[in-house]
mmCIF file of the N, C-alpha and C atoms, coordinates in Angstrom:
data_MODEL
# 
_entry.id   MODEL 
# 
loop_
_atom_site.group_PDB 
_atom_site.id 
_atom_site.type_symbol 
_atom_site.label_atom_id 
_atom_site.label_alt_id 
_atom_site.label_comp_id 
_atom_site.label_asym_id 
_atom_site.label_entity_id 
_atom_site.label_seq_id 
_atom_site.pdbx_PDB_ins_code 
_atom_site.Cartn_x 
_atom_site.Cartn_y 
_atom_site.Cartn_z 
_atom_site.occupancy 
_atom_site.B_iso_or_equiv 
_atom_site.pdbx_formal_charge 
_atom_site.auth_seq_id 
_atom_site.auth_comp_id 
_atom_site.auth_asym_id 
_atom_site.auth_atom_id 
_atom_site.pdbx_PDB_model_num 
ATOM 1   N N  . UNK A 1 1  ? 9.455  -45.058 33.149 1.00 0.00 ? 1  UNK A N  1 
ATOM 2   C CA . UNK A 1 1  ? 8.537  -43.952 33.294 1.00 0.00 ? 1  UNK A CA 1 
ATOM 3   C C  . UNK A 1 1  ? 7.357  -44.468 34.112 1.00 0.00 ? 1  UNK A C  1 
ATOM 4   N N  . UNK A 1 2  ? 7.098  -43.649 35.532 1.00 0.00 ? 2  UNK A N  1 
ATOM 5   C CA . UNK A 1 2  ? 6.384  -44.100 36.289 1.00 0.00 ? 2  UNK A CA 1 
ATOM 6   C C  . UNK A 1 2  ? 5.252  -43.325 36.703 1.00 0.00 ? 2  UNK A C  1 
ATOM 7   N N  . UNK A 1 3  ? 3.956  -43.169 36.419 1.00 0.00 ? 3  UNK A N  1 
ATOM 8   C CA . UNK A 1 3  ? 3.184  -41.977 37.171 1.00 0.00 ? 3  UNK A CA 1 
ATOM 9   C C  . UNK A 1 3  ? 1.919  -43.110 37.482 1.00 0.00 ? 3  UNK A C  1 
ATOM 10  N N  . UNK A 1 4  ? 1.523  -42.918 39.041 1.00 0.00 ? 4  UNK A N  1 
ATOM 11  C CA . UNK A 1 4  ? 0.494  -43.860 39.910 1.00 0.00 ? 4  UNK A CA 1 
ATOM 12  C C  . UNK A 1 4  ? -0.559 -44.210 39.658 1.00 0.00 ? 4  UNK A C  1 
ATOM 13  N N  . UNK A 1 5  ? -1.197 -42.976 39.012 1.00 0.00 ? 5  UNK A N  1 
ATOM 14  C CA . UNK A 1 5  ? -2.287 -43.311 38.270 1.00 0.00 ? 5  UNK A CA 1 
ATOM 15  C C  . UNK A 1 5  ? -2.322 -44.156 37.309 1.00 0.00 ? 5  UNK A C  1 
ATOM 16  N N  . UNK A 1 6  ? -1.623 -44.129 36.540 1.00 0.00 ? 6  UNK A N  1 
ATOM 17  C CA . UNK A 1 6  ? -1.500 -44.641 34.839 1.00 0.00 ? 6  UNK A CA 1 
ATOM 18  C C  . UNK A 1 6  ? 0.028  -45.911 34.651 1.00 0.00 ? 6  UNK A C  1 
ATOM 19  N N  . UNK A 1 7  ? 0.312  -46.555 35.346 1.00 0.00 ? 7  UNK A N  1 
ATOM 20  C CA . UNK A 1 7  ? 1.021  -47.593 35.718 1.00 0.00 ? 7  UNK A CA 1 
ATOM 21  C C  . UNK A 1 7  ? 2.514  -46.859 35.153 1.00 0.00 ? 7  UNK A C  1 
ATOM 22  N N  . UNK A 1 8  ? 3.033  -48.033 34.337 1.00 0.00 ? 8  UNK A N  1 
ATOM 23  C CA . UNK A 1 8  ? 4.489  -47.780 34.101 1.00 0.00 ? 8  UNK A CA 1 
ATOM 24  C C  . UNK A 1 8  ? 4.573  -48.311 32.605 1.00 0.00 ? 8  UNK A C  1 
ATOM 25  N N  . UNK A 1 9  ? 5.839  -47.529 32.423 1.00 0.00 ? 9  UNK A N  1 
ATOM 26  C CA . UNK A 1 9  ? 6.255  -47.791 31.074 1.00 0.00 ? 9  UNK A CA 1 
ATOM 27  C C  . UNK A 1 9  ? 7.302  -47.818 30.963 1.00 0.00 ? 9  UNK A C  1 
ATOM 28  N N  . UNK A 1 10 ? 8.062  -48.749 30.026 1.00 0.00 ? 10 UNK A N  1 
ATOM 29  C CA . UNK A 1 10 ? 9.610  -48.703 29.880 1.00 0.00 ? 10 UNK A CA 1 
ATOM 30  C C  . UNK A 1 10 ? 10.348 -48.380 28.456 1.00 0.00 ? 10 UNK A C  1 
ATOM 31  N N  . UNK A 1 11 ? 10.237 -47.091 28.140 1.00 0.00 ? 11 UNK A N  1 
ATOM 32  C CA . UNK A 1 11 ? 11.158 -47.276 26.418 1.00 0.00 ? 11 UNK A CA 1 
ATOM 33  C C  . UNK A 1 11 ? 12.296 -47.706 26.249 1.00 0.00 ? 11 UNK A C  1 
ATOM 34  N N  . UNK A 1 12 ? 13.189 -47.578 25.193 1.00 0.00 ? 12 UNK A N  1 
ATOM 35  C CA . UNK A 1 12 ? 13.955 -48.514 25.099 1.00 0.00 ? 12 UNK A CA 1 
ATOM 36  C C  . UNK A 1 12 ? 15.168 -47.341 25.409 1.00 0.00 ? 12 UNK A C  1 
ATOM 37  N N  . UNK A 1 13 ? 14.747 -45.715 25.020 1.00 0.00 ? 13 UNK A N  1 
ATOM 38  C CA . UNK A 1 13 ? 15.311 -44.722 24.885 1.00 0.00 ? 13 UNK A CA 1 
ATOM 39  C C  . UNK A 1 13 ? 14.312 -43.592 24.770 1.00 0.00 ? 13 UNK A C  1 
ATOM 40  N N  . UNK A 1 14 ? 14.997 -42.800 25.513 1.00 0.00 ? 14 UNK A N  1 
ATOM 41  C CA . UNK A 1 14 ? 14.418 -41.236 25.686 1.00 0.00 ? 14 UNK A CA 1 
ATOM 42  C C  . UNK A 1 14 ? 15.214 -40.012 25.901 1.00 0.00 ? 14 UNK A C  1 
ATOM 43  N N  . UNK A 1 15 ? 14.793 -39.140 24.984 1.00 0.00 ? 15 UNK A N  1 
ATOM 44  C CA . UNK A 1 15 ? 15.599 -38.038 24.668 1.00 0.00 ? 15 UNK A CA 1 
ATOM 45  C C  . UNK A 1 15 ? 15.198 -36.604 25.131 1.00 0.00 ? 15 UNK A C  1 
ATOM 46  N N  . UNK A 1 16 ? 16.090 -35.447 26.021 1.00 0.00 ? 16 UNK A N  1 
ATOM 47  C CA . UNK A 1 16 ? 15.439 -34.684 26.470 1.00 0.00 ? 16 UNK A CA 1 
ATOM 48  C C  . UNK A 1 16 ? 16.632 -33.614 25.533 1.00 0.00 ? 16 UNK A C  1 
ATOM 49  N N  . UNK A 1 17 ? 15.759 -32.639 24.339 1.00 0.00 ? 17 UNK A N  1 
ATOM 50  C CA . UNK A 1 17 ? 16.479 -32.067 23.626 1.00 0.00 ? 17 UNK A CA 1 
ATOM 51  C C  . UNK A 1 17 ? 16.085 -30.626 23.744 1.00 0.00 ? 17 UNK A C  1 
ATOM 52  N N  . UNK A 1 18 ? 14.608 -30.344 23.413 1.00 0.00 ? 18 UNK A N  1 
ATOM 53  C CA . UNK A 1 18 ? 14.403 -28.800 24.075 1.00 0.00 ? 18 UNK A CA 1 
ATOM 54  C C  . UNK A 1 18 ? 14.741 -28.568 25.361 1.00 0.00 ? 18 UNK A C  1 
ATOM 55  N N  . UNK A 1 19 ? 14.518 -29.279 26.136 1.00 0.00 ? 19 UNK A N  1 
ATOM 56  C CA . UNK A 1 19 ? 14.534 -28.982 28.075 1.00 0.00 ? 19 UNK A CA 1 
ATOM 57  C C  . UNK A 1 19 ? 16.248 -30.329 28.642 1.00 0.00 ? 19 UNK A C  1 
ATOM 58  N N  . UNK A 1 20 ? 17.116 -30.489 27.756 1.00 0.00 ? 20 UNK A N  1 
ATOM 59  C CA . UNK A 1 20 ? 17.635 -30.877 28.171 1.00 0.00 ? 20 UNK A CA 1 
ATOM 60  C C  . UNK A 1 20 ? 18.271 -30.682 29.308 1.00 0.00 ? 20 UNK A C  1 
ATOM 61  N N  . UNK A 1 21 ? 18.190 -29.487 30.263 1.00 0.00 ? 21 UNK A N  1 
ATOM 62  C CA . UNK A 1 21 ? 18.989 -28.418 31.065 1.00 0.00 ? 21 UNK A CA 1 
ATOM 63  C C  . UNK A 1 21 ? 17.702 -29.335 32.165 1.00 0.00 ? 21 UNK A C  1 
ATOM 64  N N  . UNK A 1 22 ? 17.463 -30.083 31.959 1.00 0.00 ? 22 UNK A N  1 
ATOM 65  C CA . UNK A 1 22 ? 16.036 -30.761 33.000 1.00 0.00 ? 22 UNK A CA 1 
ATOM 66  C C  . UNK A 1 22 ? 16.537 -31.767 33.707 1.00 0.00 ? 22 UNK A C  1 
ATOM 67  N N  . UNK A 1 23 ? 17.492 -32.802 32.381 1.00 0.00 ? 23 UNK A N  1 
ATOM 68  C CA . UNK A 1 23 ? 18.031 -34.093 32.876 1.00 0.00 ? 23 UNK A CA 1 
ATOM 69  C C  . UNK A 1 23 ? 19.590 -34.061 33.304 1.00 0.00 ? 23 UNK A C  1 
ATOM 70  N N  . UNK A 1 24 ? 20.363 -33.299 32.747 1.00 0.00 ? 24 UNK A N  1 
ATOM 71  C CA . UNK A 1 24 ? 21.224 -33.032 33.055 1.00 0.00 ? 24 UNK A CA 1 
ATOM 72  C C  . UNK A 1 24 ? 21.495 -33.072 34.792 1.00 0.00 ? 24 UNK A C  1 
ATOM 73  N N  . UNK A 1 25 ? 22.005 -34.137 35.057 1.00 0.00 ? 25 UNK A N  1 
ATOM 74  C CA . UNK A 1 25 ? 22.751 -34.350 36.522 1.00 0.00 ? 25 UNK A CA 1 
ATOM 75  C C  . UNK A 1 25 ? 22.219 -34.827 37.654 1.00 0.00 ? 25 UNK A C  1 
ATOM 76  N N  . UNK A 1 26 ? 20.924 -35.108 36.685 1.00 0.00 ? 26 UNK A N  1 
ATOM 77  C CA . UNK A 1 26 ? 19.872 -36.354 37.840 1.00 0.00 ? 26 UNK A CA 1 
ATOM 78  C C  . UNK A 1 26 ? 20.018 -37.650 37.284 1.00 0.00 ? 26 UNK A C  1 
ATOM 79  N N  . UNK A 1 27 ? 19.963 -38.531 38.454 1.00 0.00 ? 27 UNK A N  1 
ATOM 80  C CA . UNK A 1 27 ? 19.821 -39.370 38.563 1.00 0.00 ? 27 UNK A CA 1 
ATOM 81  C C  . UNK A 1 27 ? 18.136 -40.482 37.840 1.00 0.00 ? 27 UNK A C  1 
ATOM 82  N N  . UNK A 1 28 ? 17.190 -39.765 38.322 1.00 0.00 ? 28 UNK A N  1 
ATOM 83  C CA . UNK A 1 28 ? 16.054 -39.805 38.087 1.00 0.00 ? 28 UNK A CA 1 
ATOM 84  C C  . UNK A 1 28 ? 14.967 -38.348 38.018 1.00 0.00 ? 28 UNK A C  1 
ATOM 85  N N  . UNK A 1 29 ? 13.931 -38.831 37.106 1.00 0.00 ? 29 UNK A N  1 
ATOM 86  C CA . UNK A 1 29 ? 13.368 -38.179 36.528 1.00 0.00 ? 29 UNK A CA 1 
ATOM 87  C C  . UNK A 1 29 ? 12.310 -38.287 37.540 1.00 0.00 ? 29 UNK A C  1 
ATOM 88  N N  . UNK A 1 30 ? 11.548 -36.580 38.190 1.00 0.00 ? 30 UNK A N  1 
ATOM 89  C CA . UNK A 1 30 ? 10.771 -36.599 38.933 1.00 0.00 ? 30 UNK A CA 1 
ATOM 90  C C  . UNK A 1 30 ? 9.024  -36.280 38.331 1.00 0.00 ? 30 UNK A C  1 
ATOM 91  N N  . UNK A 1 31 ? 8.296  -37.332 37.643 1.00 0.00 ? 31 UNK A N  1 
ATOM 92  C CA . UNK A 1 31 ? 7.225  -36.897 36.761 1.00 0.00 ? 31 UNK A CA 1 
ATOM 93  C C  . UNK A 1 31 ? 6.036  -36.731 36.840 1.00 0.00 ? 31 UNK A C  1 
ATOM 94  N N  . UNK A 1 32 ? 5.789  -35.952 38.452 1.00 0.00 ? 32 UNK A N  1 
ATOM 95  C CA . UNK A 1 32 ? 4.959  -34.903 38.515 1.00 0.00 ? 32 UNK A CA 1 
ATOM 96  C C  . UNK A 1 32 ? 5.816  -33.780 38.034 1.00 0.00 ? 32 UNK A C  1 
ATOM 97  N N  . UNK A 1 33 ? 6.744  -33.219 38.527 1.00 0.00 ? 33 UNK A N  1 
ATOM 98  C CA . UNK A 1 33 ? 7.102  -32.290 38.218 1.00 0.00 ? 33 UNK A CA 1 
ATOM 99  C C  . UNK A 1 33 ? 7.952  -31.677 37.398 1.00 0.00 ? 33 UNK A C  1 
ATOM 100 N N  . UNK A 1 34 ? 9.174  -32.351 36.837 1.00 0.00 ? 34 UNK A N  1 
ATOM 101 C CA . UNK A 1 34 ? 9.564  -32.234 35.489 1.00 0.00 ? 34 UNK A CA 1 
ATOM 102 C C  . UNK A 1 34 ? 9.106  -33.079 34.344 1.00 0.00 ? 34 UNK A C  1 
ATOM 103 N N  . UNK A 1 35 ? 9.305  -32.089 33.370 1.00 0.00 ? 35 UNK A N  1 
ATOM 104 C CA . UNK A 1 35 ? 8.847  -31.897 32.063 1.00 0.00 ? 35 UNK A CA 1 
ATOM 105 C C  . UNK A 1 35 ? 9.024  -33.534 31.223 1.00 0.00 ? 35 UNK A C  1 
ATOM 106 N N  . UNK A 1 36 ? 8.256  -33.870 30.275 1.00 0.00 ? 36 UNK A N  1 
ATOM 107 C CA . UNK A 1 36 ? 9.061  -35.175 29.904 1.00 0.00 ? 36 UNK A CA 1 
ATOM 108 C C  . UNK A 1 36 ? 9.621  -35.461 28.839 1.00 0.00 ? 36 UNK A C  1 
ATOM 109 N N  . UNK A 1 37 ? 10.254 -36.682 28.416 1.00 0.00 ? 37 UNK A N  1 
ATOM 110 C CA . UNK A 1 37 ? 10.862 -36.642 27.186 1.00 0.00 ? 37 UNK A CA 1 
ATOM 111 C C  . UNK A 1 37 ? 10.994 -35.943 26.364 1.00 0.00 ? 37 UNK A C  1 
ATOM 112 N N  . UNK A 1 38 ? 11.567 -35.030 25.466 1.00 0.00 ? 38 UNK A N  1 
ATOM 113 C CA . UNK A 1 38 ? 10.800 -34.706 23.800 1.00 0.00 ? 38 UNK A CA 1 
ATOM 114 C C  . UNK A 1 38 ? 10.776 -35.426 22.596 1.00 0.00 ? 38 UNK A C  1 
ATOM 115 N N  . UNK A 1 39 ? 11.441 -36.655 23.137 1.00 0.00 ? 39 UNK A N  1 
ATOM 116 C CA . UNK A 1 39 ? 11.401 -37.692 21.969 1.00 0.00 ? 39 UNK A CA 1 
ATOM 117 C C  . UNK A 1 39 ? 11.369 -39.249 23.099 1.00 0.00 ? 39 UNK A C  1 
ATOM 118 N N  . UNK A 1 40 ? 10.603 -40.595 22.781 1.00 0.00 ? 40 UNK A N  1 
ATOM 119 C CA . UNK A 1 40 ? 10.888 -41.537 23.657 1.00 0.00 ? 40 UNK A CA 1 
ATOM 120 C C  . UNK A 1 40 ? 10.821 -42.384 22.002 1.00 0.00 ? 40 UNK A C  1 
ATOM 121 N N  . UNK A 1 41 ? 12.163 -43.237 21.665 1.00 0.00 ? 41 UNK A N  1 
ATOM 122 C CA . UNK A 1 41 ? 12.084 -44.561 20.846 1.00 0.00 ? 41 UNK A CA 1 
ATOM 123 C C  . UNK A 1 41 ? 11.774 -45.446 21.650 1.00 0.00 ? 41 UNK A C  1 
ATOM 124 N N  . UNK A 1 42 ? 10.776 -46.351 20.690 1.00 0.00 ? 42 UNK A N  1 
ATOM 125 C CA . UNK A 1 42 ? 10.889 -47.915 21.729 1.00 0.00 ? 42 UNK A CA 1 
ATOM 126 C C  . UNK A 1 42 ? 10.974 -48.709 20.620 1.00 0.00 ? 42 UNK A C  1 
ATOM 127 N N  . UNK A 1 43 ? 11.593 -49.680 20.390 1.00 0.00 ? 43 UNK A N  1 
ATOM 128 C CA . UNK A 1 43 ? 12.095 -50.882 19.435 1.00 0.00 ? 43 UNK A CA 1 
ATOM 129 C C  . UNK A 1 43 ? 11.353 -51.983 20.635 1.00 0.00 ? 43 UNK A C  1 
ATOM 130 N N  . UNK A 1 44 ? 9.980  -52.943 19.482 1.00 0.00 ? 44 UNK A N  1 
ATOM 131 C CA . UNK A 1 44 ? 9.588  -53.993 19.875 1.00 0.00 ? 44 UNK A CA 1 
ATOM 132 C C  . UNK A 1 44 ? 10.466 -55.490 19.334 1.00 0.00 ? 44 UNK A C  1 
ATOM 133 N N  . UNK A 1 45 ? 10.424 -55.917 19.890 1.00 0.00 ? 45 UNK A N  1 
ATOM 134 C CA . UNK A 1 45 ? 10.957 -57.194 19.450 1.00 0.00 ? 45 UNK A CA 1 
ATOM 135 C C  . UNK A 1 45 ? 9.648  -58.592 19.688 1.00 0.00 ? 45 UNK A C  1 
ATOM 136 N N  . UNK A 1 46 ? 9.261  -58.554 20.724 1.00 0.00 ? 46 UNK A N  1 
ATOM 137 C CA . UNK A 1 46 ? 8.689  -59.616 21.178 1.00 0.00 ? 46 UNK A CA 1 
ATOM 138 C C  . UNK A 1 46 ? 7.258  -59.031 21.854 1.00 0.00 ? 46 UNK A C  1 
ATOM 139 N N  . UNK A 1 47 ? 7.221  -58.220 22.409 1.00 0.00 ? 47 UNK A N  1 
ATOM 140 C CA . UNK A 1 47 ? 6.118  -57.528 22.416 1.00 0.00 ? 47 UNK A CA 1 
ATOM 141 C C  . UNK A 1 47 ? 5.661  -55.805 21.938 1.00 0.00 ? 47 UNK A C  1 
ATOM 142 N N  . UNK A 1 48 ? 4.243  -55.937 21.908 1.00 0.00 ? 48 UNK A N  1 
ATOM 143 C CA . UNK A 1 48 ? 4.727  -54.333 21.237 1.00 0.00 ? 48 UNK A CA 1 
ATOM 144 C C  . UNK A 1 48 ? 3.673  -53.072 21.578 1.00 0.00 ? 48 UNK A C  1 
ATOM 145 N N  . UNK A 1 49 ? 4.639  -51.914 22.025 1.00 0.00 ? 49 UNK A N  1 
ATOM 146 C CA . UNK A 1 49 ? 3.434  -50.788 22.482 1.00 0.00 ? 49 UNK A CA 1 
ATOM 147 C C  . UNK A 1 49 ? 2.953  -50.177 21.524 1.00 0.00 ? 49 UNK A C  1 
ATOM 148 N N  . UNK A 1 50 ? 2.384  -49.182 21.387 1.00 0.00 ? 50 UNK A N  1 
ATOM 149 C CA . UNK A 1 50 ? 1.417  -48.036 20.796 1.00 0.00 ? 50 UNK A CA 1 
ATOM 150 C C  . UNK A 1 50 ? 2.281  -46.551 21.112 1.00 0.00 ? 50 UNK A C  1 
ATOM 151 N N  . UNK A 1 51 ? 1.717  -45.966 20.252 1.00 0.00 ? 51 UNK A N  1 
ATOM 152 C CA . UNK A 1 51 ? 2.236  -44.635 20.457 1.00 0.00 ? 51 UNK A CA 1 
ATOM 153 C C  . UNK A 1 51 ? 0.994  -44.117 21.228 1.00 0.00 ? 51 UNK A C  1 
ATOM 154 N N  . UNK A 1 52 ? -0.387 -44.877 21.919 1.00 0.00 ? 52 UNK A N  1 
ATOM 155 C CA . UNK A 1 52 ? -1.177 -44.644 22.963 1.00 0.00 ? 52 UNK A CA 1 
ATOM 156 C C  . UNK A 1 52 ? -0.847 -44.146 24.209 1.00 0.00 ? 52 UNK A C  1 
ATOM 157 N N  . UNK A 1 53 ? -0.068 -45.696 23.961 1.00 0.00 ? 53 UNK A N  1 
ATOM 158 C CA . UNK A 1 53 ? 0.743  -45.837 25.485 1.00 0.00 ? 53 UNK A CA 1 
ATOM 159 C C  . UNK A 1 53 ? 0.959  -45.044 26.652 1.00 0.00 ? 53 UNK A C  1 
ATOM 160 N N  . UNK A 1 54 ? 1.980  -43.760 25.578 1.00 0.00 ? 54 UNK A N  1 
ATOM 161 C CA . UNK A 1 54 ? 2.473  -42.558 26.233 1.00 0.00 ? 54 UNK A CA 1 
ATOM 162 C C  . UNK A 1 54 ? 2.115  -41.530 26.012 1.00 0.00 ? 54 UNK A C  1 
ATOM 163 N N  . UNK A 1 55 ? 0.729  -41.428 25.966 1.00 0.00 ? 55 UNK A N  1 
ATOM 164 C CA . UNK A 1 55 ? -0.536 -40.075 26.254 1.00 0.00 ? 55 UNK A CA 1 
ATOM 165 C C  . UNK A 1 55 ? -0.540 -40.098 27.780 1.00 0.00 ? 55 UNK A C  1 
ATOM 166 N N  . UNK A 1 56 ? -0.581 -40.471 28.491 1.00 0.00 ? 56 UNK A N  1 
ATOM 167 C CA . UNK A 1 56 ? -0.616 -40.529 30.016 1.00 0.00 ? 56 UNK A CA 1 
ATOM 168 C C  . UNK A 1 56 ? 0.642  -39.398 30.528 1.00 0.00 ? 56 UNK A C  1 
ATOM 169 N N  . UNK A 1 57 ? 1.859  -39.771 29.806 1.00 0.00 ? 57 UNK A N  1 
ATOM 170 C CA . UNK A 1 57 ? 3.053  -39.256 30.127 1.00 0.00 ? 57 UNK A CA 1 
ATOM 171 C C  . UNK A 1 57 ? 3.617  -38.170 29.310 1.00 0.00 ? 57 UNK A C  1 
ATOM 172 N N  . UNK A 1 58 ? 2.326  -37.552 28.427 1.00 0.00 ? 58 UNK A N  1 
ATOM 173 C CA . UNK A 1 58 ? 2.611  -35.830 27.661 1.00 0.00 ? 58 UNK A CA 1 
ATOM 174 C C  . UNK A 1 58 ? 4.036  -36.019 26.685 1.00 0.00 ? 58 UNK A C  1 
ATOM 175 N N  . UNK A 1 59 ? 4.785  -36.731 26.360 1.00 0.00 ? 59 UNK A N  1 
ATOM 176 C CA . UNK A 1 59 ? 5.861  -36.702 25.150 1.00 0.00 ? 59 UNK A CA 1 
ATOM 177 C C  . UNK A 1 59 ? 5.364  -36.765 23.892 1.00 0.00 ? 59 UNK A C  1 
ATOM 178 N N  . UNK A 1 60 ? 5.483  -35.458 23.190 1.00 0.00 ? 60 UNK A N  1 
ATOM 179 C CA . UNK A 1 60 ? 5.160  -34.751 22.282 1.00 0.00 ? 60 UNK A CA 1 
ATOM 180 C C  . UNK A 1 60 ? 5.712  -36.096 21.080 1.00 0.00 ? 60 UNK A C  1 
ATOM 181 N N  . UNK A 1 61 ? 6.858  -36.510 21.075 1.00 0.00 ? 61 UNK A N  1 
ATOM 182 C CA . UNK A 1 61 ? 7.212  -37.355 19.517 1.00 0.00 ? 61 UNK A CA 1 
ATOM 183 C C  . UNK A 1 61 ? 7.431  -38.791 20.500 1.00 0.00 ? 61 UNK A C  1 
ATOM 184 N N  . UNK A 1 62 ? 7.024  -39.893 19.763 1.00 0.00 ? 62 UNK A N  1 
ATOM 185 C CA . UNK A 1 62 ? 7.255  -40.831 20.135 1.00 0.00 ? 62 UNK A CA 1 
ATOM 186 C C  . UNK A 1 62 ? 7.723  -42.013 18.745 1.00 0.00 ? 62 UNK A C  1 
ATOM 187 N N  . UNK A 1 63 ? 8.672  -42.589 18.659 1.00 0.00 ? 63 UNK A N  1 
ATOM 188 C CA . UNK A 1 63 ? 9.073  -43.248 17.473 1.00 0.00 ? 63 UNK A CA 1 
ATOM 189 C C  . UNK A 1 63 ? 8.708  -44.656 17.840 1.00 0.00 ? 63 UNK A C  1 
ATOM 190 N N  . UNK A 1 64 ? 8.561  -45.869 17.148 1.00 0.00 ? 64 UNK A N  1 
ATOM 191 C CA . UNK A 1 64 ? 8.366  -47.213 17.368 1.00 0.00 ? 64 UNK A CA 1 
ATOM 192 C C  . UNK A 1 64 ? 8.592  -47.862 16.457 1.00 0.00 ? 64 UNK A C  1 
ATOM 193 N N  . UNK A 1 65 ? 9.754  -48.587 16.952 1.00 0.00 ? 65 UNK A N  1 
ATOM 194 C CA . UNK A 1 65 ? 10.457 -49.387 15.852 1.00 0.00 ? 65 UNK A CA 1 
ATOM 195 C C  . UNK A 1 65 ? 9.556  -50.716 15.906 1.00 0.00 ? 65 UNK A C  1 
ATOM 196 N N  . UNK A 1 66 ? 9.053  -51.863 15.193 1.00 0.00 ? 66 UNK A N  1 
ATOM 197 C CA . UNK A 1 66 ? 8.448  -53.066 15.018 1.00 0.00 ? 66 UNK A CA 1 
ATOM 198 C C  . UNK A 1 66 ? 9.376  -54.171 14.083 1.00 0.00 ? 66 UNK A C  1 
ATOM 199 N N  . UNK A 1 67 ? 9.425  -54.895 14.743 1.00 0.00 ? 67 UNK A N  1 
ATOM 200 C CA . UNK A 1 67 ? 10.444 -56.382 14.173 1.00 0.00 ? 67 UNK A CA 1 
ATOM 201 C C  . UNK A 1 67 ? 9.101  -57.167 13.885 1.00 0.00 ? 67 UNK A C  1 
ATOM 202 N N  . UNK A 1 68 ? 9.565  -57.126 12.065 1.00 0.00 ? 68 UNK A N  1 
ATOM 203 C CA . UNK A 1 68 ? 8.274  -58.013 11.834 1.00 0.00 ? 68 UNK A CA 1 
ATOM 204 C C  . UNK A 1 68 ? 8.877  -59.534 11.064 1.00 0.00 ? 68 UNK A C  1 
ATOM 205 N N  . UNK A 1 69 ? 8.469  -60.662 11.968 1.00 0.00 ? 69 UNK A N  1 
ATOM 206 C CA . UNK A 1 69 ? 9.092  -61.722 11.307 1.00 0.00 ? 69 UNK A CA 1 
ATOM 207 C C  . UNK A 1 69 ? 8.328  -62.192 10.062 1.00 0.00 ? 69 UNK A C  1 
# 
């Protein structure tokens, strides 16, 4: 997930379930202009984001898994 202003982000998984009719048969996701995720998991292992993170990028649910040794 890439927008210029606000750098990049990588989840581990992202789910497009209300607007799925969005991702369906692209290749890539264009995010000025379509809609984003409605769900993004990210499982940390070694480093770890925020559900901050992805205020920049408008996805309404965001899950975060944490590996705590």
């Amino acid at each position: 997930m890439e927008i210029p202003e606000a750098g990049g982000i990588e989840p581990d998984y992202c789910f497009y379930i209300d607007n799925w009719q969005t991702a369906v048969g692209k290749d890539r996701i264009n995010w000025p202009i379509d809609p984003p995720p409605d769900l993004v998991i990210e499982i940390d292992v070694t480093s770890y984001a925020a559900a901050e993170d992805f205020l920049p990028y408008k996805v309404p649910e965001v899950w975060l898994f944490k590996k705590v040794v």
